[in-house]
Structure formats: C-alpha cells, structure tokens
C-alpha positions in Angstrom: -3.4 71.2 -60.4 -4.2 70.0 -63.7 -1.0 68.0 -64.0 -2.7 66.0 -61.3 -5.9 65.8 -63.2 -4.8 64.6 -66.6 -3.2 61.3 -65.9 -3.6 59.3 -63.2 -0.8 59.4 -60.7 0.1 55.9 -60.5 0.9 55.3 -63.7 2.7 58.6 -64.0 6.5 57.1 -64.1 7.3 54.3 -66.1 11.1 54.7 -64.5 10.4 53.5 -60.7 7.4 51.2 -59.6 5.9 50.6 -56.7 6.2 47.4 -54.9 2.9 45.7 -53.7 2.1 46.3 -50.7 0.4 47.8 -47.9 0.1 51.5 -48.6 3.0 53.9 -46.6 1.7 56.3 -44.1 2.1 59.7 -45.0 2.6 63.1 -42.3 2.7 66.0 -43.7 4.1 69.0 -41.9 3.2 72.8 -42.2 1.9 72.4 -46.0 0.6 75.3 -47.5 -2.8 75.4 -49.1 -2.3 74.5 -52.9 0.6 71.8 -51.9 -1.6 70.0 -49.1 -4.3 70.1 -52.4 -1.9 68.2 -54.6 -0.8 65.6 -51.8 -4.6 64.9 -50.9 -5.7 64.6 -54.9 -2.6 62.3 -55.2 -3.5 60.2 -52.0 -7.1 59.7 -53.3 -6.0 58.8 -56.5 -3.1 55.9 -56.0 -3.6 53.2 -53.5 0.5 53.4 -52.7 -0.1 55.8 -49.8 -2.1 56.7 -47.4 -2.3 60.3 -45.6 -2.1 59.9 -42.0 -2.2 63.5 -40.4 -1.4 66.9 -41.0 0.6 68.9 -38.6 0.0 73.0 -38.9 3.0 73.8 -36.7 6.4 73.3 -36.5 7.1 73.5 -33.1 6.4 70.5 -31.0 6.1 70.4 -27.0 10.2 70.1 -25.4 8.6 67.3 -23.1 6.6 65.8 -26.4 8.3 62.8 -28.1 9.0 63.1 -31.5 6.4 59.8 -31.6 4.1 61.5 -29.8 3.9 64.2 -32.6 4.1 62.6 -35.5 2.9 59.2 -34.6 3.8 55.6 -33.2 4.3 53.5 -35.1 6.5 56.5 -37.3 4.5 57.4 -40.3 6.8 55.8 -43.5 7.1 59.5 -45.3 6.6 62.6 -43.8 6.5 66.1 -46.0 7.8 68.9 -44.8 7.9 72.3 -45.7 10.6 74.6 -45.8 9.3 77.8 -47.0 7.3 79.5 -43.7 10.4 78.9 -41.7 13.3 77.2 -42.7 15.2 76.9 -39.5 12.4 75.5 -37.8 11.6 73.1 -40.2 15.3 72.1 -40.4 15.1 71.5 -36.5 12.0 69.1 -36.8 13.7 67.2 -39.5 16.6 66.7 -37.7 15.0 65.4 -34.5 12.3 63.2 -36.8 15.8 61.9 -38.6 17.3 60.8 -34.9 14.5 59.3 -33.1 12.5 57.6 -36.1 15.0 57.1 -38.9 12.8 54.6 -40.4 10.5 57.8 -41.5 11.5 59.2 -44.7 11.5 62.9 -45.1 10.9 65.0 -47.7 11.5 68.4 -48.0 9.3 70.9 -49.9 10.4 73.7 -50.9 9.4 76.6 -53.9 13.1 77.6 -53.5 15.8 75.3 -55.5 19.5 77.2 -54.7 21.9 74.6 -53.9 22.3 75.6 -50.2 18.7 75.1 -49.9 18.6 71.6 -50.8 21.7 71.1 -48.8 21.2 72.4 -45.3 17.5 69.9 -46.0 19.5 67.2 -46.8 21.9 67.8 -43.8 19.1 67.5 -41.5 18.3 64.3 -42.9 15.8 64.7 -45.5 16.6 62.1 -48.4 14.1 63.9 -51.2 13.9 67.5 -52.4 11.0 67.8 -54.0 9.7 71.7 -55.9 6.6 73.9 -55.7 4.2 73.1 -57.1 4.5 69.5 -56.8 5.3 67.3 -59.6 3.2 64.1 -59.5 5.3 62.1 -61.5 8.4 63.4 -59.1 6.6 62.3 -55.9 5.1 58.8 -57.1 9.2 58.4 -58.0 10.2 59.3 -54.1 7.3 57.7 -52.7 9.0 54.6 -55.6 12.1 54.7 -53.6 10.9 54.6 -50.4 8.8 51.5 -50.6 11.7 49.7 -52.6 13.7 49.4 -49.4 11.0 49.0 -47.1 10.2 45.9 -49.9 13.5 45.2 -49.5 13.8 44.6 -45.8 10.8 42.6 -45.4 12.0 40.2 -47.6 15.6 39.8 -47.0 17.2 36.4 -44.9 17.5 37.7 -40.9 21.2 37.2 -39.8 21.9 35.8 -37.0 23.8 38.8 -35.1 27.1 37.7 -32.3 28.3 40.2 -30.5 31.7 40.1 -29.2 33.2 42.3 -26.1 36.3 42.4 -24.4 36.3 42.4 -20.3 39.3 44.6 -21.3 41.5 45.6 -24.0 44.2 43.2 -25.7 42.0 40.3 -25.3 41.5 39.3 -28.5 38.0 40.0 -29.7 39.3 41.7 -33.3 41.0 38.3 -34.1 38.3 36.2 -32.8 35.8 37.8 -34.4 38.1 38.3 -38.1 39.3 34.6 -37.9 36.0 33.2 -37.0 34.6 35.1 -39.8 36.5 34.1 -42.1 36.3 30.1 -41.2 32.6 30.1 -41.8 33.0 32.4 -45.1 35.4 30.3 -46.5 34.9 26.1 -44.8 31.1 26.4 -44.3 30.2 29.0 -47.4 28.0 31.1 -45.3 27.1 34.7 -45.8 29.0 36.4 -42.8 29.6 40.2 -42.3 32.1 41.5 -39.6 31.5 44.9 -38.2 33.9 46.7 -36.6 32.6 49.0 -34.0 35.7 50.5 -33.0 34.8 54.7 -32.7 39.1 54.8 -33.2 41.6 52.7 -33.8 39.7 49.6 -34.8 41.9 46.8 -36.2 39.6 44.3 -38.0 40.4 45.7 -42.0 44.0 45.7 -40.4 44.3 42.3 -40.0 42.1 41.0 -42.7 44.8 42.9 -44.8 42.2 45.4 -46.2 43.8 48.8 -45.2 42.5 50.7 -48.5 38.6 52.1 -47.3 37.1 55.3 -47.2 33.7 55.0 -45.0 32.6 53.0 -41.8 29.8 51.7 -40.2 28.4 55.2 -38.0 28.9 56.6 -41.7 26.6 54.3 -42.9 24.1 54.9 -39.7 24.2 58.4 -40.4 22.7 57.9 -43.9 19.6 56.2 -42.7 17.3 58.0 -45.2 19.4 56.5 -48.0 19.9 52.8 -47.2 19.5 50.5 -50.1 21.9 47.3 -51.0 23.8 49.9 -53.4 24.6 52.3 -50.7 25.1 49.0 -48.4 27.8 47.7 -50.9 29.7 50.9 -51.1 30.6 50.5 -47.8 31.3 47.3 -47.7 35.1 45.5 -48.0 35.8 42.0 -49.5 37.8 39.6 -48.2 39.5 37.2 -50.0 38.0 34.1 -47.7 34.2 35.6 -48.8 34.0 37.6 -45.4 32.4 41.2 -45.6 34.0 43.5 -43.2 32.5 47.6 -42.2 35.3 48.7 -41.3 35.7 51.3 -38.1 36.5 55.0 -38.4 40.1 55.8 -39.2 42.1 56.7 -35.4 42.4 60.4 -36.9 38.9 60.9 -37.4 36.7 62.9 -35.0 34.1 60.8 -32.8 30.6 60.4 -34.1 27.8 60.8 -32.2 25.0 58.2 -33.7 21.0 57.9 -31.9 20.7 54.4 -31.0 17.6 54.7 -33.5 19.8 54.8 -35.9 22.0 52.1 -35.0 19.2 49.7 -33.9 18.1 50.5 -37.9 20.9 49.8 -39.6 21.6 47.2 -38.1 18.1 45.8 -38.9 18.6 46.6 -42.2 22.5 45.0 -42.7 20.9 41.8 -40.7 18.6 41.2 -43.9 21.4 41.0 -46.2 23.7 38.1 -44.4 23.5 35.0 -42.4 25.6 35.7 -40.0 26.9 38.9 -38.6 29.7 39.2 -36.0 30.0 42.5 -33.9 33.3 43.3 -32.7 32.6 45.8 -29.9 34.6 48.0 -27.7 34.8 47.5 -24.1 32.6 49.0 -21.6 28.7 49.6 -21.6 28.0 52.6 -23.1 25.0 53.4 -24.7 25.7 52.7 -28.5 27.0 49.6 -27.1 23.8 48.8 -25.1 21.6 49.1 -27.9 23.5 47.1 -30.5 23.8 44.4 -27.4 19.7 45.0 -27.6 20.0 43.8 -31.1 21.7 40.9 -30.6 21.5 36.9 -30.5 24.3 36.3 -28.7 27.1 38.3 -26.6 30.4 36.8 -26.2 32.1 38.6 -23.0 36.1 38.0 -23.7 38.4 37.3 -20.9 42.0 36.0 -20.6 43.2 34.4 -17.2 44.6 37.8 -15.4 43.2 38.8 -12.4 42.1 42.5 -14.2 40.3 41.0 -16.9 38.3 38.3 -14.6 37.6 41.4 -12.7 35.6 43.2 -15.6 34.1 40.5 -16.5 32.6 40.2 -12.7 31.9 43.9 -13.1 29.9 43.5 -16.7 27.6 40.9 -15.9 27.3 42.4 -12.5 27.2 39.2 -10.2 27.6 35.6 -11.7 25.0 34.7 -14.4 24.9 31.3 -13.9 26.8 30.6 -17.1 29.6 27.9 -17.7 32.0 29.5 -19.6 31.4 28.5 -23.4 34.4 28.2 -25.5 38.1 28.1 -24.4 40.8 29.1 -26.9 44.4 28.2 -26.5 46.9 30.9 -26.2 49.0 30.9 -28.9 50.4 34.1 -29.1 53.4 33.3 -31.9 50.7 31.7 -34.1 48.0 34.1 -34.0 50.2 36.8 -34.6 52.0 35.3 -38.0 47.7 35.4 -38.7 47.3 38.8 -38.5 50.7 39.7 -40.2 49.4 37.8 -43.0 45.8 39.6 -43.3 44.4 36.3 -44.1 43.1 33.9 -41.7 42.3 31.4 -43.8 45.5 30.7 -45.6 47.4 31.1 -42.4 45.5 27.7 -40.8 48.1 24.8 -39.9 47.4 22.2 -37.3 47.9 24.3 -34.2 46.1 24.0 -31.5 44.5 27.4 -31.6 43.7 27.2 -35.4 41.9 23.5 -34.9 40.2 25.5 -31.9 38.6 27.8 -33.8 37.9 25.7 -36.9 35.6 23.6 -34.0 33.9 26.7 -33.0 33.4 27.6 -36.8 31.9 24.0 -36.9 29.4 24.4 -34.2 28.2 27.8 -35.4 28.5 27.3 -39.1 27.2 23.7 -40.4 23.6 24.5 -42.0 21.3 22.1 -39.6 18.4 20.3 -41.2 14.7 19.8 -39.6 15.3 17.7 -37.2 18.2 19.5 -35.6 16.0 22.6 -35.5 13.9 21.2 -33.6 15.9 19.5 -30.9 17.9 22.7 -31.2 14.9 25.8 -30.9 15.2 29.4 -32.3 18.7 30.1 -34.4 21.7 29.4 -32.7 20.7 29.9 -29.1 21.0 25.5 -28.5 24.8 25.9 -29.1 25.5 27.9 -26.4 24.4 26.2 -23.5 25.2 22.5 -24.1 
C-alpha cells in the first residue's frame, strides 16, 4: 500500500503513456481484499480508468451471457484472479476472451512459475500482473490497452469486398489477387487481400509469396495482443504494394475462431487500409456469415455451367433483383501464365481479360473528389448498381 501512496499513479511510468481519452472501464473479478484496495486507490487517483463492477464469484449462470455478467457494452479491462481457483478462473477468461474479445484481461496472480502465467495466457489473458500489485506495472498494461483502443479510433476505415464462389474453380483467388494488385500498383491505394481459405488457400501461391509462417485465424486468435506490430508480422508484401494474410497451410489442423473474434479483427485490420478484399470459401457457414456481416460489398462468383448458376440460385435463395455487375472474359491460357508468374501486375498485356480487370480496377480504385461523393453516396456502394 504505500507504493500507492507515495507517488501518484499516473505519473508512475515514464516508459508507456496514456492516450487522452475517455477513461477505460474496468471489471474486476474475484479480487481479494488488499488487491481490490490497490485497484480502488489506483482508480481514485488517475482519471485513465474507471472501475465499473466487481464480481465475487467465478461462476456465472450456463443460460447467462458472458454480457450479461460482466456488462454490455464489455468493460475495456477486466482483472481476474487466479489464486482462489485457478481452473475456474481459467474457464471465465476463456469464455470473456470468445464472446468479447475487445475486453482485455488481466490475470492476477501471487504465484509467478512459468506454467502459471501460461495456462493464463492460453485462456486469453494478454497481462500477467503479481501480488501485491505494482502501480507502475498496471498504469503500463492499462498504457497498452488504451494505445490500441487510440489506435483504432483513429485509423482510415477500409472499404471491405467480399468475394465468394457459387462453387469451387471459379476464380475468386485470382480475381481477388489480380484485382488487388491493379489498385496497389495503377491507382496507389492501400489494399490488403485476405485469404480465408481454412486449407488449401491459393492467394500467397499465386502472388508468388510461398515463404510465411502465420494466417489470418492466427491473427484472430491473438485478439488480446493486436497492435500494428503484431498486425505487420503477419502480414506478406507484394511486389505491386498489395498486402496479403495469407490462409493456413493445407497440412494444418482446422481452427475454430468465435465470430467475436473475427468480426474484431477484422474491425481492427479495416483501420489500417483502404481497401480490403476477402477471398472467401464457398458455402454459408458461420465464420463466413459474420465476415459477410462485416462487409461493404459481396461479390457471388459464377461461370456459365449449369452447377454453378445453380448455387448461385441456392445462395441468394430466390432472385435478388440484381443485374449481374461485372463480366470477365474467359481466358483461361492467359490468366494461368498470371498465376505461374506470381505477379499480376507485370504479367498485364492487352488481352481482353487483363483490359477487363484493369476497368474494374478503374471503377473501384480512382480517388473521387466532392462532387462525386455526393452524386455517388456512402463508399463504393454507387458503383455497383449503375
């Protein structure tokens, strides 16, 4: 306690600062008596957070919500102790981690051995902080925490395509890598491919970028983490100025990733770029739902055989209404010299398909000024109906 008394809090760490802002809301979670102390002295002595409620028990109602529990909106940090029952609180940080992974959680814990601090951080806590609590050691986590949410708020919002085959083989990888790489390269915007592939994804394939160690349900699973740095590790370069996540290697195991998760990563990644093209999987599963949830657009990909038409019928249920938007030649010979080359862009000649795409880029891609927004409406959405 007197650590807490001889300096004030805020100005505790000259390494981390907070950002201005409003305060973050704090839950803590089965606290003991001195630790709950140090947390309240430090609330009522920095403006940075603000302590939101205090939950005596672990356990929480099978029918309850993790919302309902801890709050809605999510609280920013929660602080939860692992000493009275470390199972238990292993459990609740799991389930916090899955259906708000916007909260950050920290563990507390008077016990340091390594497998402490990892089966916490397996369960999705992204701070470990010791008994009795170091105030200079929590202003620094709380530091962290409101850098990204800082971060965020003020990043550019992407506008987000999503592109889905009626089947497989019909060509959403190379649409989505070639058209990518046109509005990198001709229109110098800031575009990001993800490949969403769960196996055997081909997008780093045929950009030529076969050299990666992480993917995109990697990156979803590190919600607590998420910053630009752990953003750019998992990013891939391209040679034409297109970013690329790539998908999962076709020997890894699937990965099973909330759609709170997704939905916030994708949030995240969306305030880094200007565009972001989603190349999708077929079918309408429920990672697929939600990232469609989280989109401006969705392209549904057909060629002209009667099996394909047919899933295209069966995806948007019964006709929408919809002309279809964009036509692209079939040029197999061409497009496959493309992909053999892993770069789109110096592969581009005068054929039909290439002048095609280098039209759509053109639509999509040319910055429009005030006027055009205005005759135009909200992002990209006057293209697609003209």
């Amino acid at each position: 306690m007197s650590a807490m008394t001889s300096k004030n809090p805020a100005q505790a760490s000259s390494r981390e600062s907070i950002p201005p802002s409003e305060p973050l809301s704090v839950v803590s979670i089965c606290l003991d008596k001195e630790t709950w102390g140090i947390l309240k002295l430090f609330a009522d002595s920095t403006p940075v957070v603000r302590l939101q409620k205090h939950l005596s028990d672990y356990r929480m109602d099978d029918r309850e919500s993790v919302l309902e529990w801890v709050g809605d909106p999510p609280p920013d940090i929660c602080l939860l102790d692992f000493d009275s029952d470390r199972r238990s609180a292993a459990i609740v940080a799991e389930r916090i981690h899955a259906d708000a992974p916007e909260t950050a959680i920290f563990a507390v814990s008077a016990q340091s051995q390594p497998d402490f601090i990892i089966q916490a951080m397996r369960s999705g806590c992204s701070e470990f902080l010791l008994k009795p609590l170091d105030p200079e050691q929590l202003l620094n986590a709380v530091a962290r925490v409101g850098g990204r949410r800082k971060e965020k708020k003020e990043g550019d919002h992407a506008q987000v395509l999503a592109f889905i085959g009626a089947k497989g083989g019909c060509g959403v990888t190379t649409l989505v890598t070639q058209l990518g790489a046109l509005l990198a390269s001709t229109y110098g915007r800031k575009v990001l491919a993800l490949d969403l592939h769960h196996d055997f994804g081909d997008a780093a394939l045929y950009l030529g970028l076969t050299k990666y160690r992480y993917n995109f349900f990697e990156l979803a699973e590190n919600t607590d983490r998420l910053d630009a740095d752990l953003l750019q590790s998992f990013v891939l370069h391209h040679s034409s100025g297109l970013d690329l996540i790539p998908a999962p290697h076709g020997t890894e195991p699937a990965r099973q990733t909330t759609p709170g998760a997704l939905s916030y990563t994708l949030d995240f990644v969306r305030s880094r770029y200007e565009f972001i093209l989603v190349d999708l999987p077929p079918g309408l599963n429920d990672a697929n739902l939600e990232l469609i949830r989280h989109c401006d657009q969705v392209n549904v990909v057909t060629v002209a055989e009667v099996s394909a038409l047919r899933n295209v019928v069966r995806q948007t249920e019964k006709s929408i209404g919809q002309k279809i938007f964009w036509k692209v030649p079939n040029q197999y010979v061409h497009v496959v010299k493309t992909i053999s080359g892993g770069d789109p862009v110096s592969q581009i000649s005068t054929s039909e398909v290439a002048k095609n795409l280098q039209d759509w880029a053109a639509a999509i891609g040319r910055k429009i000024g005030a006027e055009d927004k205005k005759k135009k409406g909200r992002g990209l959405l006057g293209f697609w109906n003209r």
